[in-house]
Structure formats: structure tokens, C-alpha cells
N, C-alpha and C positions, 0 to 999 in steps of 0.2 A: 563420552567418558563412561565408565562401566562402573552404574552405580550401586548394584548387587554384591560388588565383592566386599570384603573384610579385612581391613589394616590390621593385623595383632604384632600389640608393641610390647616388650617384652622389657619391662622396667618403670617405673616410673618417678627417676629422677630427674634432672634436670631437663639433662638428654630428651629424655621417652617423652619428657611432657610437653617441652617443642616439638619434636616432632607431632606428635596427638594434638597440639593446638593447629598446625599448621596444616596439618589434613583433615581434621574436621572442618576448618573454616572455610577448605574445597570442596566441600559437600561428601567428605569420605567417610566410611563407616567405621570406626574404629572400635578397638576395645584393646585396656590395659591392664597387664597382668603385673603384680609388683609383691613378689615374695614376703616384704614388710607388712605391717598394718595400718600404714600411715606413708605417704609418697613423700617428694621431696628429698629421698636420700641424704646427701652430707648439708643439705641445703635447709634446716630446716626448726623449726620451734617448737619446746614440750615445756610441760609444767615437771620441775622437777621438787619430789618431794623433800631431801635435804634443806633445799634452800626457800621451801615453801615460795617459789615464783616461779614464773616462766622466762626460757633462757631458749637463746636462740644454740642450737647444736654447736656451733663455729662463726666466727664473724669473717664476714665478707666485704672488703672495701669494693662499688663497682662505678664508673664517672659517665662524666656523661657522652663521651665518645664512643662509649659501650654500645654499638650500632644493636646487635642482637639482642645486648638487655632489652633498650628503649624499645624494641619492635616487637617482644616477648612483654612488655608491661602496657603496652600501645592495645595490644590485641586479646590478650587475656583482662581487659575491662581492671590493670589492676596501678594505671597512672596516678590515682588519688591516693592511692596509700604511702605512697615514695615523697621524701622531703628532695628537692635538688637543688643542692648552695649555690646562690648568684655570682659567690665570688669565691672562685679555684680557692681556697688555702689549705695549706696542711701542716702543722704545729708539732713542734718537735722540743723536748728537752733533751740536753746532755744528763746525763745521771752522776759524769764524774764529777763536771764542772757547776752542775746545778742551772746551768744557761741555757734560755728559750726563747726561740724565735718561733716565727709564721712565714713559712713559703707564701708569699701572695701574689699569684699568677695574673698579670692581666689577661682580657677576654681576644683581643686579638691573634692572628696568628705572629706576629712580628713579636718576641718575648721581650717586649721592652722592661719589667718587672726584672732582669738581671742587670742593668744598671740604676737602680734604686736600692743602696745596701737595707735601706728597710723592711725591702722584699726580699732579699735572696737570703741563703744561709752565710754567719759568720764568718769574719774573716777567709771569703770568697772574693775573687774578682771574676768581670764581665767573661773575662776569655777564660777562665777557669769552664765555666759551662760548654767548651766548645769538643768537651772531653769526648762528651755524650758522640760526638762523629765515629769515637773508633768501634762502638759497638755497632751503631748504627750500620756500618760497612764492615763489620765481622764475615768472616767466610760463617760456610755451615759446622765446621769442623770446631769453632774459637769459643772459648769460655771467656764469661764476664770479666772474670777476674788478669785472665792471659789480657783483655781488653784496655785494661784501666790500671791507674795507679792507685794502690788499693789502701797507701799510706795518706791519699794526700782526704783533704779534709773536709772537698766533695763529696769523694767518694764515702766516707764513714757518716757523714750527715745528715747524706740526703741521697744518695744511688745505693749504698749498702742496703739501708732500709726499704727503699722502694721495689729494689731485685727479686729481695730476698721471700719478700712476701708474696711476691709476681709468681715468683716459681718455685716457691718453695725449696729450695734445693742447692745446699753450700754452693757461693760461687763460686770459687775453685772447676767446680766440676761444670753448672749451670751455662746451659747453652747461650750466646752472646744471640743470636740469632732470634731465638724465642723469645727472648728481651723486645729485640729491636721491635718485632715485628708487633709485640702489642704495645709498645710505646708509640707505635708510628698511630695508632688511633687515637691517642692519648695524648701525649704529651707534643709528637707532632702535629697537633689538629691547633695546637694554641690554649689559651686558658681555656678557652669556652670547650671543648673538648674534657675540661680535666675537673668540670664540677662534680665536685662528689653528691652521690647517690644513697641514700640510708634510708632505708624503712622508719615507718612512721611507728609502728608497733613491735612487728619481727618477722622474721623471715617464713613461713609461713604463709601469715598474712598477705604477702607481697606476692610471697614468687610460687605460690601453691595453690593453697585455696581459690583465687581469684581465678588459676588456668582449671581446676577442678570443675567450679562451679560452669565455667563456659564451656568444656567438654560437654557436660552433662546434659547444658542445654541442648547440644547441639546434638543428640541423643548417643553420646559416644557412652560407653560400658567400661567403668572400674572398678575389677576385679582386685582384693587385697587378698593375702594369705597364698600366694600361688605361686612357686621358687617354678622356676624351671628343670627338669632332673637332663630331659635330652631332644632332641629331636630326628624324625624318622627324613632320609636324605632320599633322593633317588639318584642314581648314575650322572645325569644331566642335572645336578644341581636346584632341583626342584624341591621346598621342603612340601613335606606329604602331611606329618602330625607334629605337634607340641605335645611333648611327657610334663604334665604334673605331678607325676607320683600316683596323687589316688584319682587324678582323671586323664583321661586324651582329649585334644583337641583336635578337630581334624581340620587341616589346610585347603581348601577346595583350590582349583588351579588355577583361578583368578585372582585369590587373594596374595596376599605379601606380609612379610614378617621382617620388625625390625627388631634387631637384637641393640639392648639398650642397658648392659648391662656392665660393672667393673670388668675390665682386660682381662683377668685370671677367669671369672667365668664365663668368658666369652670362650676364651683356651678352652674350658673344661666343652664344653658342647662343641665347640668346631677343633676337634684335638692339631689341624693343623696348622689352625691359625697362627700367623707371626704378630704378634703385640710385644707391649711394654713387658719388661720382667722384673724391673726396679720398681721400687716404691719410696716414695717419704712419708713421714708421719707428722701431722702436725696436732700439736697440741693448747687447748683453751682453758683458758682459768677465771671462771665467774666468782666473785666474790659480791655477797650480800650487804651493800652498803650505798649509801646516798650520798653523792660529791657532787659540788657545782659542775653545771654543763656549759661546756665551752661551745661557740659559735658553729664547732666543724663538728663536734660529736665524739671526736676523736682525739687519739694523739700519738706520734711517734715517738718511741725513745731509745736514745742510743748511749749505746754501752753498759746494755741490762740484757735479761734472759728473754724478757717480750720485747719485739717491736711495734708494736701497736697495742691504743689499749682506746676500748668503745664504753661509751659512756652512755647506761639508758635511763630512767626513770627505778631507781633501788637498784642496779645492777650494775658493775664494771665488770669489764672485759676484757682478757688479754690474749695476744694469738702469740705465739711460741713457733714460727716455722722454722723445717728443717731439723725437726725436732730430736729426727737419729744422734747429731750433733753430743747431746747433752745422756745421753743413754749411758745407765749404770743401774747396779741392780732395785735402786726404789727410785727412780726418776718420774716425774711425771705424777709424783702421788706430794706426798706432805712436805717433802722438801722443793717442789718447784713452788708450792704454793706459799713456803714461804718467805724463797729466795724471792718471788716477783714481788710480792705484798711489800717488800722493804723496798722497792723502786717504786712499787704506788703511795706508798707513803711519804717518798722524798716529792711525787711529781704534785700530790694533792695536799702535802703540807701535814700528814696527821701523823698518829704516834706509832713506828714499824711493834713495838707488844701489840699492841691491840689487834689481832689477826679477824676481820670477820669469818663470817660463815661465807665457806667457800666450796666450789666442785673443782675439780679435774677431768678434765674430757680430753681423750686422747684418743686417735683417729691414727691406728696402724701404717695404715697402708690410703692416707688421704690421696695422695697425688703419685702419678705416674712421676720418676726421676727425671726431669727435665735436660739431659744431657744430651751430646749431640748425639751420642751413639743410644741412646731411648730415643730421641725423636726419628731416628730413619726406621724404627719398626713398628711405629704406629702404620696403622693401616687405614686404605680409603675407606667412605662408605659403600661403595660397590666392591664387592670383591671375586666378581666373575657369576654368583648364582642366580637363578632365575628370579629368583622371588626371594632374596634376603638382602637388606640393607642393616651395616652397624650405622650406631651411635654412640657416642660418648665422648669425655674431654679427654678420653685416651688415644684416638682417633686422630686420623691427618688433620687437624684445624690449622695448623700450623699459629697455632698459638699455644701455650700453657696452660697446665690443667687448673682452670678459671674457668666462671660462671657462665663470661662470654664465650669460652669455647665449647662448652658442656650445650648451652644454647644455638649455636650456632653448626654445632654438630648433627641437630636435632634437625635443622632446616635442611641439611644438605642431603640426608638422610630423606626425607619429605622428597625434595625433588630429584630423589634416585627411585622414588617412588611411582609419581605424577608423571617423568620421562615415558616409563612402561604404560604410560592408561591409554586405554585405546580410546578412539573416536576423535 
């Protein structure tokens, strides 16, 4: 194996920093270049001065069938920082009705937990759950919603909610497919499969620093401040240099380069690349305030502006997916904040005036559109050149743009890498 060359990963989020873990731990030489001043991308925690605390950018639900999480938190020394709940549950209020139950999964694969009405959702029956087949066996072509009956009161309960945040992306349009395939980790795995995953501190802590600090050890080199402007190609697909702007890197012809960077600027450097062209936004609303903490961290709710809302230590949380949905000319600023506040006030019992201190964090172009015609123009990681591999959760994972595929993107990238080492 040709230990003299040089991996330059070109990004340093989710993507770029699997990869970089998973080839430094080969003995590979690496170095990351990440335009930001701070890695982690959409993934990630800052001390915000408004609200005089630390917020994690976006919240992330990820369980424990997350095969790439587990093997990205296993390997980046970063298992101790992660809570994982012994027992699947996921807690949901209606907002119209005021009524709250707990999904409570048993650990086996046989879901016995859908004939115990105290486990399942409301006025549900056993074969109600047998719905989940028609996605499950969706062509590539089917939307969630073509899938399901979108009236009945499964579906609004407990699969609207679950979808929605999976992929962000009305389901109407939301590929049935990209459902299935990361349910089949999940929720086909059994409860044990579906314990949820939450940082002890924040995101960060978890899914950053801990891959940072093991790079480093392993003498891998990151570079902040360094956008990519272009790169010099040869005929046969060889990349020769890396444009910084105010430096060049040069590519010697042992090394390799992974572009690890959002779909649009991957277009912009390889102008003919076929990628995603859609996008969703999703949107988070941190509010400055102290609520009892429920068992699971969390909570669903249906028939409000958020479906989920995370509960830390002075901070709640709410994720707003699909956020295009809701778009008017001041969305996303003072009036989301204080359309949701009046549903966290009904869900924690306190008074909708009293508004705390709160942020709005909105994320453009968060996730590629999850639709079936976005998913056939994600691209592999190899894409015919000598010495360039992508990465990212915009990328053939064939799963949605999630953590697990941003991760898992990162791996496959690696051994488009590792294929090429001689010896």
C-alpha cells in the first residue's frame, strides 16, 4: 500500500470527516480543507450570543439501527458522549385534541407492542400497522403519500410525523422508496433497532470534535478557511492542482481527492456533473427556557408548525421540516416563533404571552428534495476519474439526506479510495 501519497478531502462535514476518519485509521495520509472556520457543517454547536447559550445548529433524531452512525461514534473514540434509550419510545401530543401517548416499541423483531393499545397510537388497530407494506414495496417512481391513506389516523400520528422529518420533503411529492429503504434499518430491525440516540451535550461534542481530535492524532492535517474556487483536470481525468484563491495545491499522481462538498458546489467545479437541483429548507426554533425533561428527550406533535421538539438543559427545540411549505414574505422570523411557542405552550402546560428568548435558524437549501426524479440524479462516488471520489448525503446512498447517509457516504468514498492503493 503506497504510504507516501496524500488523501485531500475537500469539505469537512459530515461526509469529508468519515471519510478522513476512515482513511486515516488505514494508515492514510490525509489533509482537510473546509472553507468554514469551524467543521461539522449542518451538524453542528455554537454558543449563540442572543440567547447567551449554546444551541446545537439543527436537531437530529439518529437510533440505533444507524449502522454508520454506531461505526462513526465506535471509531472516532466518541461512544461515551451519546445517551442510547433502552426502551424505543417516541411521545407524541395531538395539539388539537390535547391527547398524548408513547409509541412503546418492544426490543424484539416480532412488533408485538402493536397489540397492546397502551403501546401503539390512539384509536389504532393491530392490522392498521400492516399499512407500512405498501411503502415498503413502492416502485422507485411512488410517493409516500400515492402509498398511504393520508386521512386515516396512522397515518397523521405517527407515519406523517416520522416521513416528514426523514426526508424532509412534502409527501405528496417524497419518494416512497427512500422511506422504505431507511425504515428497513429502523423500524424493520425491531425495537432494538429503533432506540433513540441523543447527545449527551451537543452535536459537536458527539459527532465533531471527538472525529477531529482522532484525525489529529493520527497525524491527519486541518486546514480551516480554504473554499475551493477550482481545480486544474487533465484529458484522462487526473486532477493535477486545487485553487484556493490565494494558494495552489498541487496533486502529485499518487494522491487522490475527495470532493465532499453541498451538490451545487460540486456543479460549480466539475460544471458537468449531473446532481440534485432541488432543495428544502428546514427550519429550528430555540427558545431560552427550562421545562421538565421527559424520559426520551423529545417529543412529536401533530397538528402544529413543528413536528418535533428536543428538550436540553435551558434550551427547547423545534425542527419545522419542509419548511418551503410555510413560505411568505416574513416566515421563518417572528411570526414562526410565535405560531410554535403557542404549541409549546399547550404541549408544557405554560402561558402562550410569555414568549422567551428565542432564535430562528433557517437552513435554505438544508437537504437535497427527496423526490423520485432528485433521487436518480444523485451520483455515485466514483464517477469515471482517476483520482477523484464524491461524498455527501446528496450522493447515491440510497437513502435520504440524513446523518446516516452523509456518513455513510463518507465510507464508500474511502473505499473508492483504498480500491485504487497499490501493493
Amino acid at each position: 500500500m503506497t504510504q507516501s501519497r496524500t488523501i485531500h478531502i475537500i469539505g469537512a462535514g459530515m461526509a469529508g470527516l468519515s471519510a478522513a476518519l476512515q482513511l486515516s485509521l488505514m494508515g492514510q495520509k490525509i489533509t482537510v480543507y473546509e472553507a468554514a472556520p469551524y467543521a461539522g457543517g449542518r451538524c453542528r454547536s455554537y454558543y449563540d450570543k442572543g440567547l447567551d447559550c449554546r444551541i446545537d445548529n439543527g436537531n437530529h433524531l439518529v437510533l440505533s439501527g444507524n449502522v454508520a452512525v454506531q461505526d462513526y461514534l465506535e471509531l472516532s473514540g466518541a461512544k461515551e458522549t451519546v445517551l442510547q434509550q433502552k426502551e424505543p419510545m417516541f411521545p407524541f401530543m395531538d395539539l388539537e385534541t390535547g391527547e398524548r401517548w408513547n409509541i412503546r416499541m418492544t426490543n424484539g423483531l416480532f412488533p408485538r407492542w402493536i397489540f397492546d393499545p397502551k403501546r401503539r397510537v390512539p384509536n389504532t388497530k393491530p392490522t392498521d400497522y400492516l399499512s407500512a407494506r405498501q411503502f415498503l414495496m413502492a416502485s422507485e417512481d411512488a410517493t409516500v403519500a400515492s402509498c398511504m391513506n393520508t386521512k386515516d389516523p396512522l397515518f397523521k400520528r405517527f407515519w406523517e410525523p416520522m416521513a416528514i422529518a426523514a426526508l424532509n420533503t412534502e409527501l405528496e411529492n417524497a419518494s416512497a422508496s427512500l422511506l422504505s429503504n431507511l425504515f428497513a434499518q429502523s423500524f424493520g430491525g425491531g425495537g432494538a433497532a429503533c432506540q433513540p440516540i441523543t447527545p449527551k451535550v451537543g452535536m459537536s461534542e458527539t459527532f465533531v470534535l471527538p472525529c477531529l481530535n482522532t484525525l489529529r492524532q493520527k497525524g491527519g492535517e486541518i486546514k480551516f478557511g480554504h473554499r475551493l474556487r477550482g481545480i486544474d483536470v487533465t484529458s484522462e481525468g487526473q486532477v493535477t492542482k486545487l485553487d484556493f484563491g490565494d494558494s495552489l495545491v498541487n496533486v502529485q499522481p499518487q494522491d487522490w481527492v475527495i470532493l465532499a462538498v453541498p451538490a451545487w458546489v460540486a456543479q460549480e467545479i466539475i460544471p458537468n456533473l449531473l446532481v440534485p437541483t432541488e432543495f428544502r429548507a428546514i427550519a429550528n426554533v430555540h427558545y431560552r427556557i427550562e421545562v421538565p425533561h421527559n424520559p426520551a428527550g423529545f417529543t412529536g406533535l401533530v397538528g402544529g408548525l413543528a413536528e418535533w421538539v428536543f428538550v436540553k438543559q435551558g434550551v427547547v427545540s423545534v425542527t419545522i421540516s419542509a419548511a418551503d411549505r410555510y413560505d411568505d414574505e416574513n416566515a421563518g422570523h417572528e411570526e414562526w416563533a410565535l405560531a410554535v411557542w403557542e404549541d409549546l405552550a399547550k404541549l408544557f402546560d405554560l402561558d402562550p404571552a410569555r414568549v422567551p428568548p428565542c432564535r430562528v435558524v433557517r437552513e435554505k437549501r438544508a437537504t437535497f428534495a427527496a423526490t423520485p426524479a432528485q433521487d436518480k440524479m444523485r451520483p455515485t462516488s466514483y464517477i469515471g476519474w482517476k483520482n477523484l471520489a464524491l461524498a455527501g448525503d446528496w450522493t447515491a446512498t440510497s437513502l435520504p439526506s440524513t446523518i446516516e447517509g452523509a456518513l455513510r457516504s463518507g465510507v464508500k468514498a474511502a473505499q473508492v479510495v483504498m480500491r485504487w492503493s497499490e501493493g
